[in-house]
C-alpha positions in Angstrom: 0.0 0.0 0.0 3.1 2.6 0.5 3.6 1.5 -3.1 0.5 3.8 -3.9 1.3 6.5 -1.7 4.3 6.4 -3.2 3.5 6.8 -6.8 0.6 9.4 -5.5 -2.1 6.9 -6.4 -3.6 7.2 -2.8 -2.5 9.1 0.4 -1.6 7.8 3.5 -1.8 10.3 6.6 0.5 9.3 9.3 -1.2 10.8 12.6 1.4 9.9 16.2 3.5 7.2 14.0 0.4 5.3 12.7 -0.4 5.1 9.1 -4.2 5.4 8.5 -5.9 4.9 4.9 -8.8 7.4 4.5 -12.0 5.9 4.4 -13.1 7.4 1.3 -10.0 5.8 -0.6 -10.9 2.1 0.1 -12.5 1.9 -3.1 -9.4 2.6 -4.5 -7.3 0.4 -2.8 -9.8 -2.3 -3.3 -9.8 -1.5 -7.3 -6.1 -1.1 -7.3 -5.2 -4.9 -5.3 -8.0 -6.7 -7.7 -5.8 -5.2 -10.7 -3.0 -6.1 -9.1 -2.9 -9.4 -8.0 -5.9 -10.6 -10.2 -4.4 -9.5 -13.1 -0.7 -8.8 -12.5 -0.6 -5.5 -13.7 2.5 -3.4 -12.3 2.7 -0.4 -10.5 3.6 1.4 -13.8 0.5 0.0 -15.5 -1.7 1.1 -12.1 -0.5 4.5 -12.8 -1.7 4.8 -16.3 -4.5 3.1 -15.4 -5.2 6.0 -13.1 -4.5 8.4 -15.4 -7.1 7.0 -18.1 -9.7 6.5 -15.3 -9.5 10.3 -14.6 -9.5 11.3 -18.0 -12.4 9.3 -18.9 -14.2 10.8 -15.8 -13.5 14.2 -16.7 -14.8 14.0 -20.4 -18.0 12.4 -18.7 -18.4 15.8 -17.0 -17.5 17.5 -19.9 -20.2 15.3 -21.9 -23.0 15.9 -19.4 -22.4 19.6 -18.9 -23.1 19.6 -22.5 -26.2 17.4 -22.7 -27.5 19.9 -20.1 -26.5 22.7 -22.6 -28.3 21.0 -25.7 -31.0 20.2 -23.9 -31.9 23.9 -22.7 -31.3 25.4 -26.3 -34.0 22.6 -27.4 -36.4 23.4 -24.9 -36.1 27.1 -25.6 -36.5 26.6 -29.3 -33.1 27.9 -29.8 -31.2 25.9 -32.3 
C-alpha cells in the first residue's frame, strides 16, 4: 500500500507514527489490489491506469455539462 502512496495513487496520513488509509480511498485500494494481484498489472501500469480512469471521468463531466446545454437550447426553441 506505501507502493501507492508512493506513486501518488492514494494518500496515506500518518497521525502519532500510525499510518491510516482514508476511508473514502478504500475503493481505490480495493480496485487497485484486484488489478494487481488478479491480473498482475505493475505499479507502472496502475499509474496509467489512473490516469485514463480520470480522464475518462472528466470528459464524462465535460459530456453531461453539454447534454444539459443541448437540452436547454432545445427546450427554448433555440437551435
Amino acid at each position: 500500500m506505501e507502493d501507492l502512496d508512493d506513486d501518488g495513487l492514494i494518500k496515506i496520513e500518518n497521525v502519532d507514527g500510525e499510518k491510516y488509509l482514508l476511508k473514502s480511498q478504500l475503493d481505490q485500494v480495493e480496485r487497485y489490489a484486484r488489478l494487481h494481484y488478479d491480473l498482475s498489472i505493475n505499479m507502472e501500469g496502475l499509474d496509467a491506469i489512473h490516469n485514463l480512469l480520470d480522464r475518462i471521468e472528466d470528459m464524462q463531466s465535460e459530456i453531461d455539462k453539454l447534454r444539459r446545454r443541448l437540452k436547454y437550447y432545445e427546450q427554448n426553441n433555440i437551435l
